[in-house]
DOMAR-362550 format. One record per residue (C-alpha): residue number from 1; x, y, z; chain. Coordinates in pm, 1 decimal. Layout:
N
- nr, px, py, pz, kette
- NUM, X, Y, Z, A
...
***
This chain:
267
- nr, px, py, pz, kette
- 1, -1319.1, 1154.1, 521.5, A
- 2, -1561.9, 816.6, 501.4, A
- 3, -1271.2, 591.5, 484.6, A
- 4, -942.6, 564.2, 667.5, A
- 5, -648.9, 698.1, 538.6, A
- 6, -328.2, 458.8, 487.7, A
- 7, -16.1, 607.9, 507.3, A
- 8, 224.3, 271.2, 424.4, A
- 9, 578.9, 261.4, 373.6, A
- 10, 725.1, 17.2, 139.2, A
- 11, 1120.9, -14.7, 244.4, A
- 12, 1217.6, -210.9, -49.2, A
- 13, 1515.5, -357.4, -61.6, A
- 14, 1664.8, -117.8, 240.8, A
- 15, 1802.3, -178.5, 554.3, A
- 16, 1969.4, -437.9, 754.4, A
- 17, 1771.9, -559.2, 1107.8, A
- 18, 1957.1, -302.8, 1324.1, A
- 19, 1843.7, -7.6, 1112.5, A
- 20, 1478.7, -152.5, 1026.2, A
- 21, 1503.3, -175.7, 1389.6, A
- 22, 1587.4, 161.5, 1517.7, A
- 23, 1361.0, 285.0, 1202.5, A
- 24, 1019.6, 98.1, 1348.6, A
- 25, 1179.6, 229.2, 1689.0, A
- 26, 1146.1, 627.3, 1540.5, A
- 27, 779.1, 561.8, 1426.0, A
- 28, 688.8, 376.5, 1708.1, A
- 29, 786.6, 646.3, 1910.7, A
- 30, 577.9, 933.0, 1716.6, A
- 31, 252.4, 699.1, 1713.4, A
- 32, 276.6, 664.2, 2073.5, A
- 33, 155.0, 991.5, 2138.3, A
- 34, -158.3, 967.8, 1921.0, A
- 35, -519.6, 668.7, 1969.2, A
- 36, -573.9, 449.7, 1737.8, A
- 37, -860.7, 647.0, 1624.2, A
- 38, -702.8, 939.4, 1537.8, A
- 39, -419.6, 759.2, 1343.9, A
- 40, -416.3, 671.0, 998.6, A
- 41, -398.7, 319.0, 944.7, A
- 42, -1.7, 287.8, 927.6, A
- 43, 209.2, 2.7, 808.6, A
- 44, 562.1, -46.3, 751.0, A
- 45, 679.5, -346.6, 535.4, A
- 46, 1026.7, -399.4, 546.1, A
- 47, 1241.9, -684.1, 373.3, A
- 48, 1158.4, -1008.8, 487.8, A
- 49, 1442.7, -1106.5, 693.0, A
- 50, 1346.8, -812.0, 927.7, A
- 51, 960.8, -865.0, 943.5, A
- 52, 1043.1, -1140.3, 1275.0, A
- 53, 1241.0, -820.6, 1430.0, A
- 54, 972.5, -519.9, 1424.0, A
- 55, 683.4, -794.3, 1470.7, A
- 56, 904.0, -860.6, 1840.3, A
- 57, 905.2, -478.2, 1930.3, A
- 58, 630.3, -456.3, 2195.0, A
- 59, 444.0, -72.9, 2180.0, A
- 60, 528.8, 105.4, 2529.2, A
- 61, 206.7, 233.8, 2487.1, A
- 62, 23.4, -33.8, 2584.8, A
- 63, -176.2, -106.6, 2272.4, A
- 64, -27.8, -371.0, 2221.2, A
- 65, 159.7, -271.1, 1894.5, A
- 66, -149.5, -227.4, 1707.0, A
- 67, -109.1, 79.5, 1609.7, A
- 68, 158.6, -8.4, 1336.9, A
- 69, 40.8, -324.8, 1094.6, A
- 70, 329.0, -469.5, 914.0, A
- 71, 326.2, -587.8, 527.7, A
- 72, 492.3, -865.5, 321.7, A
- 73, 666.5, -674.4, 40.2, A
- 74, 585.3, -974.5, -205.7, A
- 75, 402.2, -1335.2, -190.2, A
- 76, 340.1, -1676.9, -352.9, A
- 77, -3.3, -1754.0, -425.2, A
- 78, 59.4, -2154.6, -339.6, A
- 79, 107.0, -2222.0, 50.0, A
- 80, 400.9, -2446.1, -41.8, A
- 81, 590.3, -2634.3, -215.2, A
- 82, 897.7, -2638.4, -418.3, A
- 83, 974.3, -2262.6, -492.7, A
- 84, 1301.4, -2094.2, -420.7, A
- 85, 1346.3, -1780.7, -250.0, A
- 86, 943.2, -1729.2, -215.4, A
- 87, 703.6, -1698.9, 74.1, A
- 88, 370.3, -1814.0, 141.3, A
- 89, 89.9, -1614.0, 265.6, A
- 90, 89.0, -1836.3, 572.1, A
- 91, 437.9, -1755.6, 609.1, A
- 92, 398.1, -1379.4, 596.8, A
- 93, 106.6, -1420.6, 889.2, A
- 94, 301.2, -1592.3, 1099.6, A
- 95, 563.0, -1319.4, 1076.7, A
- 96, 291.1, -1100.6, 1175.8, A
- 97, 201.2, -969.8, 872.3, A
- 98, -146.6, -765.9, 798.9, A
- 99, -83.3, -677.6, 458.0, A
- 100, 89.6, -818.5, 119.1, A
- 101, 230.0, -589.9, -143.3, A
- 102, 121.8, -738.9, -475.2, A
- 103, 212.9, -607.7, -844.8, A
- 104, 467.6, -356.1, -768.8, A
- 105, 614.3, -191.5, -1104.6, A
- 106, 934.6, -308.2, -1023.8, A
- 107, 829.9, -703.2, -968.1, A
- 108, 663.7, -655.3, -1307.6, A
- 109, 957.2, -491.8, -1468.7, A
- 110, 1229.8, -714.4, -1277.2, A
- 111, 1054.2, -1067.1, -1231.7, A
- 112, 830.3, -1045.4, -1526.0, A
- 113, 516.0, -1075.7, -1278.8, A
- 114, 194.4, -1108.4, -1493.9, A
- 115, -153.5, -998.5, -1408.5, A
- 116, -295.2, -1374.7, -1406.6, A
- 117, -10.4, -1431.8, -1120.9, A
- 118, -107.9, -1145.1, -915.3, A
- 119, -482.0, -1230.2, -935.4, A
- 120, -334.1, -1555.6, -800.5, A
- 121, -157.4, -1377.0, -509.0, A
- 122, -474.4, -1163.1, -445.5, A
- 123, -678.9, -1458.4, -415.9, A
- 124, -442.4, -1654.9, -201.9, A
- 125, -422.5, -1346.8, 46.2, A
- 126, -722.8, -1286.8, 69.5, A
- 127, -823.2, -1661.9, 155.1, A
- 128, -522.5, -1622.1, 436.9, A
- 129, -685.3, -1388.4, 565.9, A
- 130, -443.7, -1105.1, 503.3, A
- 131, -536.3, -764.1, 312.4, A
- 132, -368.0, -725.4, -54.9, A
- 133, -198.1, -378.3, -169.6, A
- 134, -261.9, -429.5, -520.6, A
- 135, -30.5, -211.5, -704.7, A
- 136, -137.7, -27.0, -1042.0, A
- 137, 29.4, 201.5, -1252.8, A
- 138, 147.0, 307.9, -1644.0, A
- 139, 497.4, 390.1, -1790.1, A
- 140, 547.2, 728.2, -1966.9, A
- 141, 549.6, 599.3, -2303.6, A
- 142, 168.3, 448.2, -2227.1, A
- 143, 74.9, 780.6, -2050.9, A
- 144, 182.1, 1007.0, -2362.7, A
- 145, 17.3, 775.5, -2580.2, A
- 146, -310.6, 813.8, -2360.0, A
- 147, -332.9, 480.2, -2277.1, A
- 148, -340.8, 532.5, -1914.1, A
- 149, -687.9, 495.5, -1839.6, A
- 150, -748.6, 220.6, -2060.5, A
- 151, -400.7, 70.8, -1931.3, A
- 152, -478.6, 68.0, -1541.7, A
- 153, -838.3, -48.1, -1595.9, A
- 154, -701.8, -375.7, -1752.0, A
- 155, -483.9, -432.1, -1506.1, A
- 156, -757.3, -369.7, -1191.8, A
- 157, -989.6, -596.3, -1391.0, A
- 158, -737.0, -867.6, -1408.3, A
- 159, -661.5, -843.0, -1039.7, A
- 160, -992.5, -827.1, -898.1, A
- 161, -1144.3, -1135.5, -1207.0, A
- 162, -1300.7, -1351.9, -983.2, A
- 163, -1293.1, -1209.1, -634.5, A
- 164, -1614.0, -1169.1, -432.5, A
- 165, -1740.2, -838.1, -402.1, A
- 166, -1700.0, -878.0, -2.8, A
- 167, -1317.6, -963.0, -63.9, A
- 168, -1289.2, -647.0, -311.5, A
- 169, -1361.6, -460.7, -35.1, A
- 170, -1138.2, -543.3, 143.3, A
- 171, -864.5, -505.8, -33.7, A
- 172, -648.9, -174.7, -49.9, A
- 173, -502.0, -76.5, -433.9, A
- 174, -207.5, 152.9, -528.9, A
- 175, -221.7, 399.7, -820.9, A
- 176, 172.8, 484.0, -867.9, A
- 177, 246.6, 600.0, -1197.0, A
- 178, 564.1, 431.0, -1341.2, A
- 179, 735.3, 739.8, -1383.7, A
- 180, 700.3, 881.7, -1058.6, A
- 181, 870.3, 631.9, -889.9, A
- 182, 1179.5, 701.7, -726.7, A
- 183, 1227.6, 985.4, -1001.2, A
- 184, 1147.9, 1304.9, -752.0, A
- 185, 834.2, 1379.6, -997.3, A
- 186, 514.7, 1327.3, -835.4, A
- 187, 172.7, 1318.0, -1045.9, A
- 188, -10.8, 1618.2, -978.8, A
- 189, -299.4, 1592.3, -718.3, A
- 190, -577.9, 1686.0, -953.7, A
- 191, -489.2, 1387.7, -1208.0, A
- 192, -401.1, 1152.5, -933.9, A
- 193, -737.5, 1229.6, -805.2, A
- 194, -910.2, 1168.0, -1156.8, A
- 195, -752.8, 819.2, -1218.6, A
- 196, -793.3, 722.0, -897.5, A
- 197, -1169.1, 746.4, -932.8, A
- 198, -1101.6, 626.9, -1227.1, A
- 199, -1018.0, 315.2, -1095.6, A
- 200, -1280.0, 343.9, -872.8, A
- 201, -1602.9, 368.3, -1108.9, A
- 202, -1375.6, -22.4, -1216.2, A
- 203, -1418.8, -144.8, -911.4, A
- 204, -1811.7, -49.5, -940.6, A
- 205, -1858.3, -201.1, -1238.2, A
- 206, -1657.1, -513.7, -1096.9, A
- 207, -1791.7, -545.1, -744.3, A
- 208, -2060.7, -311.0, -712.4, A
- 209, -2082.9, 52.7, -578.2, A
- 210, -2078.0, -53.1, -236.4, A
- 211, -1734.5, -212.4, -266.4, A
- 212, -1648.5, 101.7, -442.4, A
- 213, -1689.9, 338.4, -174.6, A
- 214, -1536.7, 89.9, 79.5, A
- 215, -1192.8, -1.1, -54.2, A
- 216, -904.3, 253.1, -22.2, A
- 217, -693.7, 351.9, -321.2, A
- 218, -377.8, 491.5, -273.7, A
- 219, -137.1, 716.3, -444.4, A
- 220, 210.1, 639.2, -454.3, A
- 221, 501.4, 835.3, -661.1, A
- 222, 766.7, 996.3, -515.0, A
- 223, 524.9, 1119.7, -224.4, A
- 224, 694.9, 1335.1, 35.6, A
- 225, 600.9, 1603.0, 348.4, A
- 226, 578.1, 1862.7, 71.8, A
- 227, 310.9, 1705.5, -126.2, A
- 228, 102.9, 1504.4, 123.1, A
- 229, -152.6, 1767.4, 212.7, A
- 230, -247.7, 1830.3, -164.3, A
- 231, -265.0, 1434.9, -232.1, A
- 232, -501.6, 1384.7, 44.1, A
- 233, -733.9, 1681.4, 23.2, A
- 234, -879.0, 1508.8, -303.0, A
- 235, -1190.2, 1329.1, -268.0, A
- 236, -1075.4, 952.9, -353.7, A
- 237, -697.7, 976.7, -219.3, A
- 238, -714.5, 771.7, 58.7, A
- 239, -388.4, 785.9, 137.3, A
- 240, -28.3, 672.7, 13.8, A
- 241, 245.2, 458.6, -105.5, A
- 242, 570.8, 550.9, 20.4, A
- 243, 887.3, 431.3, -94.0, A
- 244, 1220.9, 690.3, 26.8, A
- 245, 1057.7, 890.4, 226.0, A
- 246, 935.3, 586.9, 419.3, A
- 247, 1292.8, 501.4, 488.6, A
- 248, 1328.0, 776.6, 795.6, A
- 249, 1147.7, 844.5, 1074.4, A
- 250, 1113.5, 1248.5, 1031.9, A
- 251, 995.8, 1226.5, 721.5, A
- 252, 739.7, 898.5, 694.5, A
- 253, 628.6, 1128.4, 1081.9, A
- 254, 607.6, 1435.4, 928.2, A
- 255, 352.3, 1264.0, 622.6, A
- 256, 134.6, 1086.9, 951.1, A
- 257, 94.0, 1418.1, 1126.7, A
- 258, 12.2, 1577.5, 785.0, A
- 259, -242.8, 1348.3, 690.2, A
- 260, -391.2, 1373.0, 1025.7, A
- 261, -438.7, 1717.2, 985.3, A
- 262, -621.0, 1729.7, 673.5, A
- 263, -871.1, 1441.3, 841.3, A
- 264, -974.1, 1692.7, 1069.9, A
- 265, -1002.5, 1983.3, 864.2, A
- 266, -1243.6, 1736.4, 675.9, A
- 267, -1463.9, 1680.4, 925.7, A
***
C-alpha cells in the first residue's frame, strides 16, 4: 500500500467533553501499543467545544500525542470577522487541529453550503497550513439516474479550481455516497473502488498524475468492523470516513487493527 491509510472518525454532533473525553481516552489507549509507523494515520474530530479537551490529553506513550491528529468538523474560509457561530482556520490550529472537514452532505443539505464556498474553505486551509477532508458524494435519486460519475466529478473540480498541484496533494477527499450515510447500507467495495478512481483519473486531469497517486481518497458510508477489510483491500481505498462507528472505542479499534492487517498482507 504506496500511501497511508486514514482511518478518521467524524463525531458529529455527539458527545459532551466528559464522554469525548473518556472516548479519545479508549483510542488512546489501543494506539499506545502500536509505532507510528505501523499505524494508520488516525484522527478523531469531535465537536468544537471539545477539540481544547482531547488536544490537553498528553499520550502515556511518550510520543507526544502524535499518534492521534485531531480535525475541525467545519471552517470559515475568512480568518475573521463578523460571522456568528463560525471558526477560522487559525482558530481550529490553535485548538490543535491537523485537519478540517469540508463539504459534508449534511452541511450541504442543512446549511446550503455551495461548492464555490468550499473551494473557499479548501483554499483558506490549505494557506493555514492545515490538511482539508474534502467531502464528495451523490443522493440516490442522482445515482439511479446515473449521474454519479458525472455528479462527483463536478463537485472535485469545483473544490480543487484553482489550487496548486502541490496543495492538491496534499489534501485528503471523501467519497461517501449520500445514501449510505447513517442508513446501515454501505456501497459495495467493488463500486466504491471504481468511483474512487474515478475521482482519481479528476484529480489527474486537474493536478497532474503525480498529485494523483499522492492524495488519499477515502470511503465513507456507514463503514463498520464488518466491512473494513473489503473497503481497504481495493486498490485506491485509502482508507475511511467514519461517522457511528467512530463514536466507541471497540469499534473505531477494531476498524484500526483491521486496516492494519490488510497493510501487511499488502506488502
Amino acid at each position: 500500500m504506496s500511501r497511508k491509510p486514514i482511518i478518521a472518525g467524524n463525531w458529529k454532533m455527539n458527545l459532551v467533553k466528559s464522554e469525548a473525553k473518556d472516548l479519545y481516552e479508549g483510542i488512546k489507549n489501543f494506539v499506545k501499543d502500536y509505532t507510528a509507523v505501523e499505524l494508520p494515520t488516525v484522527v478523531i474530530a469531535p465537536v468544537f467545544t471539545s477539540l481544547s479537551v482531547v488536544e490537553s490529553i498528553p499520550c502515556s506513550c511518550g510520543c507526544g500525542g502524535n499518534k492521534i491528529s485531531i480535525a475541525a468538523q467545519n471552517c470559515h474560509w475568512e480568518s475573521s470577522g463578523a460571522y456568528t457561530g463560525e471558526i477560522s482556520v487559525e482558530m481550529a490550529k490553535d485548538a490543535g487541529c491537523d485537519y478540517i472537514i469540508i463539504g459534508h452532505s449534511e452541511r450541504r443539505q442543512y446549511f446550503s453550503e455551495t461548492d464555490e464556498m468550499i473551494n473557499k474553505k479548501a483554499k483558506a486551509i490549505l494557506a493555514g497550513g492545515l490538511i482539508p477532508i474534502i467531502c464528495c458524494g451523490e443522493s440516490l435519486e442522482q445515482r439511479e439516474a446515473g449521474e454519479t460519475d458525472s455528479w462527483i466529478a463536478g463537485q472535485i473540480r469545483a473544490a480543487l479550481s484553482g489550487i496548486s498541484s502541490e496543495d492538491v496533494a496534499k489534501s485528503v477527499i471523501a467519497y461517501e455516497p449520500i445514501w449510505a450515510i447513517g442508513t446501515g447500507k454501505s456501497c459495495d467495495a467493488d463500486e466504491a473502488n471504481r468511483v474512487i478512481k474515478m475521482i482519481r483519473s479528476v484529480v489527474s486531469e486537474i493536478a497532474g498524475s503525480s498529485a494523483a497517486d499522492s492524495i488519499r481518497i477515502l470511503y465513507g458510508g456507514s463503514v463498520k468492523p464488518s466491512t473494513i477489510e473489503e473497503q481497504m483491500s481495493k486498490s485506491d481505498i485509502d482508507g475511511a470516513l467514519i461517522g457511528g462507528a467512530s463514536l466507541k472505542a471497540d469499534s473505531f479499534n477494531d476498524i484500526i487493527a483491521k486496516t492494519m492487517k490488510v497493510a501487511v498482507a499488502s506488502v
